[in-house]
C-alpha positions as CSV (number, residue, x, y, z in Angstrom):
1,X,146.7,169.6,116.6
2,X,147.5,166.0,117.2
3,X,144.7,163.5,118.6
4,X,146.5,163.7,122.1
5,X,146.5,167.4,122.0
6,X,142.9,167.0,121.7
7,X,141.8,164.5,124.1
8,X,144.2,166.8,126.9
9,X,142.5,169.6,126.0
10,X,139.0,167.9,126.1
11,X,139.8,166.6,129.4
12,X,141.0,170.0,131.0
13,X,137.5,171.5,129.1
14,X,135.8,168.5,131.6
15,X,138.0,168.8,134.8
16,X,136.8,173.0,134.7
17,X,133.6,172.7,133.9
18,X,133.5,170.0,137.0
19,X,134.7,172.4,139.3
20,X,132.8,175.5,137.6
21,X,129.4,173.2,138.5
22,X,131.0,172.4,142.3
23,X,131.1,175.9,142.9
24,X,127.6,176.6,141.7
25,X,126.5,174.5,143.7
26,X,128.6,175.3,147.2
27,X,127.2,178.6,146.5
28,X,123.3,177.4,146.5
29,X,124.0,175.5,149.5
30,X,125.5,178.3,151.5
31,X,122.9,180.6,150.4
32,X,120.2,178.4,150.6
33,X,121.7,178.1,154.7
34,X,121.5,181.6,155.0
35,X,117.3,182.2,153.8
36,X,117.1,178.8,156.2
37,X,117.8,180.6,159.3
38,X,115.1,183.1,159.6
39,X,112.6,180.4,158.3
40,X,114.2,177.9,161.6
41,X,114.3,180.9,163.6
42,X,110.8,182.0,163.7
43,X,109.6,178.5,163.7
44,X,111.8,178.3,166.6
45,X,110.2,181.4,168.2
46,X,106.9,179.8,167.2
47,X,107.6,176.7,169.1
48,X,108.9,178.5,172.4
49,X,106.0,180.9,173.0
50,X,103.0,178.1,171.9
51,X,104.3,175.4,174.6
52,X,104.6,178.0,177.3
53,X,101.5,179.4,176.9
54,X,99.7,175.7,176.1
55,X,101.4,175.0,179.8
56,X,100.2,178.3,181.0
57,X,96.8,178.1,179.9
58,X,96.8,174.2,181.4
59,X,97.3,175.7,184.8
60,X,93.9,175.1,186.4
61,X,94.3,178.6,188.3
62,X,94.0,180.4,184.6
63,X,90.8,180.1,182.1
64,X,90.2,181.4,179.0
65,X,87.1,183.8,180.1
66,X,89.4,184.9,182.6
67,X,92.5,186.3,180.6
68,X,89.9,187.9,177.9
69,X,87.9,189.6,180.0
70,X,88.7,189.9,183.4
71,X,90.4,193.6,184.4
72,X,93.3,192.7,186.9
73,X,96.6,191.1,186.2
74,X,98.6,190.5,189.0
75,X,100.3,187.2,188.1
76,X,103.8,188.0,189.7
77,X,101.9,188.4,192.9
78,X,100.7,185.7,195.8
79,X,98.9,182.4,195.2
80,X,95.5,184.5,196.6
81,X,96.1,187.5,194.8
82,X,96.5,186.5,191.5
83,X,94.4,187.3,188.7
84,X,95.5,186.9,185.1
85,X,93.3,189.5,183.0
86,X,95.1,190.5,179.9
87,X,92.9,193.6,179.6
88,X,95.0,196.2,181.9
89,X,98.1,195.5,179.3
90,X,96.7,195.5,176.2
91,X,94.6,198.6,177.0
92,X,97.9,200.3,178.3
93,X,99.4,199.6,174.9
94,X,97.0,200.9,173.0
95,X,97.1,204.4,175.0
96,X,100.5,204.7,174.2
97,X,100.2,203.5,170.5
98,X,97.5,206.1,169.9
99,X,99.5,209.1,171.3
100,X,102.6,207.9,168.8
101,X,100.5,207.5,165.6
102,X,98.5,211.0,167.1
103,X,102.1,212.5,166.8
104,X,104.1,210.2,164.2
105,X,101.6,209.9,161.3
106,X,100.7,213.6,160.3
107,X,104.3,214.4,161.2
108,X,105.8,211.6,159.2
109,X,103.7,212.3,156.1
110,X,104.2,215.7,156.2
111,X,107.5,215.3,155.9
112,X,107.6,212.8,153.2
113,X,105.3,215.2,151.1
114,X,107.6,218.0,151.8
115,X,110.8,215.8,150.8
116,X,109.2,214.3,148.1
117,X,107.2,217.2,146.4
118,X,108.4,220.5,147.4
119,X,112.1,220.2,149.3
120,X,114.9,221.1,146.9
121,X,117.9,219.2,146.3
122,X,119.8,220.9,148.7
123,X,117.5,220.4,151.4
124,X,116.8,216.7,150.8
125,X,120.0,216.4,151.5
126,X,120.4,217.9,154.7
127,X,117.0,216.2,156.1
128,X,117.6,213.0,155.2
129,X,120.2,212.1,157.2
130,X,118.7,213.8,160.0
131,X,116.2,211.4,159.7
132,X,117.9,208.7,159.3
133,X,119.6,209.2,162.7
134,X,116.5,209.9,164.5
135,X,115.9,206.3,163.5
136,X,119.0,205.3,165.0
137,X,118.5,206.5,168.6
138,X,118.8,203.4,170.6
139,X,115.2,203.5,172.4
140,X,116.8,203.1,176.0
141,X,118.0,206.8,175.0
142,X,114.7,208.0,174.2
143,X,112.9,206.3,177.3
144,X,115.1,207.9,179.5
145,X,114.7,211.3,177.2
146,X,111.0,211.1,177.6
147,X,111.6,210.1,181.6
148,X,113.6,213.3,182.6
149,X,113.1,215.9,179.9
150,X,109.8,215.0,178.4
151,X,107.7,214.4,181.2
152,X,108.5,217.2,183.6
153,X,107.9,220.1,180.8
154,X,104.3,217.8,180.6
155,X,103.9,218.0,184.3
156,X,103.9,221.9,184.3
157,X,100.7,222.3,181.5
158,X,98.8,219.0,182.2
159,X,97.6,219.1,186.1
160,X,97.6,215.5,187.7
161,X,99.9,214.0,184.7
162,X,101.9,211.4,186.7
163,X,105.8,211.0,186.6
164,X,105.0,207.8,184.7
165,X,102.1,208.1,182.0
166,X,101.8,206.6,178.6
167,X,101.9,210.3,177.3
168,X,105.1,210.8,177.5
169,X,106.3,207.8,176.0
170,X,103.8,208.3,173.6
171,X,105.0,211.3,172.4
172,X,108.2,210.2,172.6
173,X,107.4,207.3,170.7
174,X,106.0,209.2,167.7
175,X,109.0,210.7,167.1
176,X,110.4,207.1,166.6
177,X,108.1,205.8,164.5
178,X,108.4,209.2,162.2
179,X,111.2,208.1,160.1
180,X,109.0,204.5,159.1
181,X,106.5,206.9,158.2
182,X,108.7,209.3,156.4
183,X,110.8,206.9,154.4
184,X,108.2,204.2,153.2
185,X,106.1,207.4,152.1
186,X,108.5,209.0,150.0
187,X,109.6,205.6,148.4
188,X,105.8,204.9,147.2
189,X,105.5,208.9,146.4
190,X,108.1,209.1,144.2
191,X,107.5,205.8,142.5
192,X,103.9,207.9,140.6
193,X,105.6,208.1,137.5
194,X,106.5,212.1,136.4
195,X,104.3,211.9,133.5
196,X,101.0,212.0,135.4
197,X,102.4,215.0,137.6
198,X,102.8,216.9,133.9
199,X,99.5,215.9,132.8
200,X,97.9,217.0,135.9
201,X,100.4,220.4,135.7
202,X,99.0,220.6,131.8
203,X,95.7,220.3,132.8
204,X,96.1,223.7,135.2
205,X,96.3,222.2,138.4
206,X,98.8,223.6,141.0
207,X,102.0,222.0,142.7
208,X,99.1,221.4,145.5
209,X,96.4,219.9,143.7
210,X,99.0,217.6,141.9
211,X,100.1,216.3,145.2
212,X,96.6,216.2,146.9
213,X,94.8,215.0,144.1
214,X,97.3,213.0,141.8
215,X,100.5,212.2,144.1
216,X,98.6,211.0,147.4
217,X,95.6,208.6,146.0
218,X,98.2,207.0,143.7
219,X,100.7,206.4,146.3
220,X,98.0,205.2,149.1
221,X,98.8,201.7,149.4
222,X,102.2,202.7,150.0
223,X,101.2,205.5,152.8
224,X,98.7,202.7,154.4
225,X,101.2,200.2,154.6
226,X,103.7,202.4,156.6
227,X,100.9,204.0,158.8
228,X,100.4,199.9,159.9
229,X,103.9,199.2,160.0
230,X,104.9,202.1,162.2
231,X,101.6,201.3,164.4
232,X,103.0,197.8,164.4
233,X,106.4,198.9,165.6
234,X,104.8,201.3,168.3
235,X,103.0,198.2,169.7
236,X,106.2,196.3,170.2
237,X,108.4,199.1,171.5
238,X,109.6,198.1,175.0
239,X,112.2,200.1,176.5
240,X,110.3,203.4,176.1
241,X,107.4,202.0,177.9
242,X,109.3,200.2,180.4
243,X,111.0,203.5,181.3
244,X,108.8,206.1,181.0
245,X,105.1,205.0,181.2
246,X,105.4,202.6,184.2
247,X,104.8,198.9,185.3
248,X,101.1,199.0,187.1
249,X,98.7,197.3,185.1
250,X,95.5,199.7,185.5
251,X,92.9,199.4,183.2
252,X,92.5,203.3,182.4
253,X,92.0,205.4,179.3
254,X,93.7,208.2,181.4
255,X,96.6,209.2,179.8
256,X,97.7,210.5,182.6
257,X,97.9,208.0,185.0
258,X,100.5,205.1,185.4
259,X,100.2,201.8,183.1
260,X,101.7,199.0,182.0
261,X,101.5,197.5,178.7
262,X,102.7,193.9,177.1
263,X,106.5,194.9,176.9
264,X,106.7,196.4,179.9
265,X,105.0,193.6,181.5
266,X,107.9,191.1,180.0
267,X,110.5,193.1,181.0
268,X,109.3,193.2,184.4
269,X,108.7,189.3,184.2
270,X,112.4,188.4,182.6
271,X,113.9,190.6,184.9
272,X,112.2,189.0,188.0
273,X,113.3,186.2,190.6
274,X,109.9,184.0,188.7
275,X,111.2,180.6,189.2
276,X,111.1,178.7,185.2
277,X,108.0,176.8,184.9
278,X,106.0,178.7,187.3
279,X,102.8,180.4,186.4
280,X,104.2,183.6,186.7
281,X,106.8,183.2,184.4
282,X,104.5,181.5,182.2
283,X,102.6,184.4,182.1
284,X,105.4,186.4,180.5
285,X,104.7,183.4,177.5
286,X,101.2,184.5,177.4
287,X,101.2,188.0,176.6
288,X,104.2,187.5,174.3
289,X,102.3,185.2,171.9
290,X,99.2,187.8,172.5
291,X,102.0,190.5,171.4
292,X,103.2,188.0,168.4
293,X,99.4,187.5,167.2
294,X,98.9,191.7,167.6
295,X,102.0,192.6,165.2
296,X,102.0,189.6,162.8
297,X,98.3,190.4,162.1
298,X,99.0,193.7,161.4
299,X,102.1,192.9,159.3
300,X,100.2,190.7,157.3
301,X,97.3,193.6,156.5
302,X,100.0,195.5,155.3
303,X,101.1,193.2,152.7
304,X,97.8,192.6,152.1
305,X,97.3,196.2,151.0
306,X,100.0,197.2,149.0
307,X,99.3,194.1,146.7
308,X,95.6,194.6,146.7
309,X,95.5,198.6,146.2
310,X,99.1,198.8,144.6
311,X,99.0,201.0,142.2
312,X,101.0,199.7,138.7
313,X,102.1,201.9,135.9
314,X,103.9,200.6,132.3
């Protein structure tokens, strides 16, 4: 090969590797664009719901000891008959959240142990995407489920239930939150490697005992993490509630009277003629970053539990 042979084939070796590093790096950009936008997104969230509620809690009309502890919340109504106790909502919220996990969490692990320990092939298949498309109801479907078909068969064997009551959507609910349950389950049960099942099943123990006493404690951090995770979703859950447990803040543990929790509070706030800036809408601020603080605390006790009690095998 003559010398100018070589120096053209040098220089087309350069002008590729060039464009070979140009497209690296166009690649790290874009994708560096896309992990940017949740991060600026929930900053941005962030950022809206803390300067509301620092201008909501400014308002010399609302106090601190007030919205802690105070058992009315009428913000939405006149200047004189406003009171801004958070207590009605978040109580109504947690009625509702402890009828779903009552109903989701046995339900959900049950079937995850059944899927993942006992189900055969055949019937793994059939399940699982029966599951899967319990998770996609749209929840406006299941509010109104829970409104019309739910609550009337309740109304017949619990005397005094209201037509809205945090029991049906409560129950509803559950049966939203199964699948979270169900899935996260059955990934961390069938992640216990097969080798301790046969040394448990060597050892005498039955398909039982290996799940209750091999399976289940090695898979816990796993089985925590989507009890919190589905109580997390259940807490933020808004068209359900809005639907078919009501809009009157009462603070009752009475499942069967009317509430209002923190969703169905927004809804009712966004959806109102609240002029923007006005203490009533405002308030809407308020209980979202209450909401925000509820669910990311919880979120981050999840991941705090898988990587404390996760179990690892080599």
């Amino acid at each position: 090969m003559s010398e100018t042979s070589k120096r053209a084939a040098e220089a087309i070796g350069i002008q590729r590797s060039v464009r070979r590093n140009l497209g690296d790096q166009a690649i790290r950009v874009v994708l560096f664009l896309a992990a940017s936008v949740s991060v600026v997104t929930t900053f941005a969230v962030i950022y809206a719901l803390s300067s509301e509620t620092i201008a909501f809690f400014a308002d010399p009309a609302v106090t601190f000891r007030e919205f802690f502890t105070d058992t009315r919340w009428t913000p939405l109504f006149g200047e004189r008959q406003r009171y801004f106790g958070i207590a009605p909502l978040v109580v109504g919220t947690l009625n509702v959240t402890f009828v779903a996990l009552v109903v989701g969490l046995p339900l959900g692990l049950g079937s995850a142990i059944y899927l993942s320990e006992f189900a055969t092939a055949r019937a793994r298949r059939t399940i699982m995407p029966i599951l899967e498309i319990l998770a996609g109801i749209p929840t406006v479907v299941l509010g109104y489920f829970a409104l019309f078909f739910v609550t009337p068969i309740l109304r017949d064997v619990i005397p005094g239930l209201n037509l809205f009551n945090p029991t049906s959507a409560g129950l509803v609910m559950g049966f939203m939150i199964l699948p979270t349950v169900s899935s996260i389950s059955i990934d961390s049960m069938q992640a216990v490697p097969r080798a301790i099942r046969e040394a448990a099943y060597g050892l005498g123990a039955s398909r039982f005992e290996v799940v209750l006493k091999v399976v289940l404690p090695a898979a816990l951090s796993g089985i925590v993490a989507s009890f919190i995770l589905a109580m997390s979703r259940a807490i933020g859950e808004t068209m359900i509630v809005a639907l078919a447990a009501g809009q009157k803040p009462t603070f009752t543990f009475d499942l069967r009277e009317t509430i209002a929790t923190m969703t169905s509070f927004i809804v009712q706030a966004a959806t109102g003629d609240q002029p923007v800036g006005s203490i009533g809408s405002r308030a809407l601020y308020a209980v979202g970053s209450t909401l925000f603080v509820i669910t990311l605390t919880l979120n981050l006790a999840s991941n705090q539990i898988v990587r404390r009690y996760a179990e690892r095998y080599e």
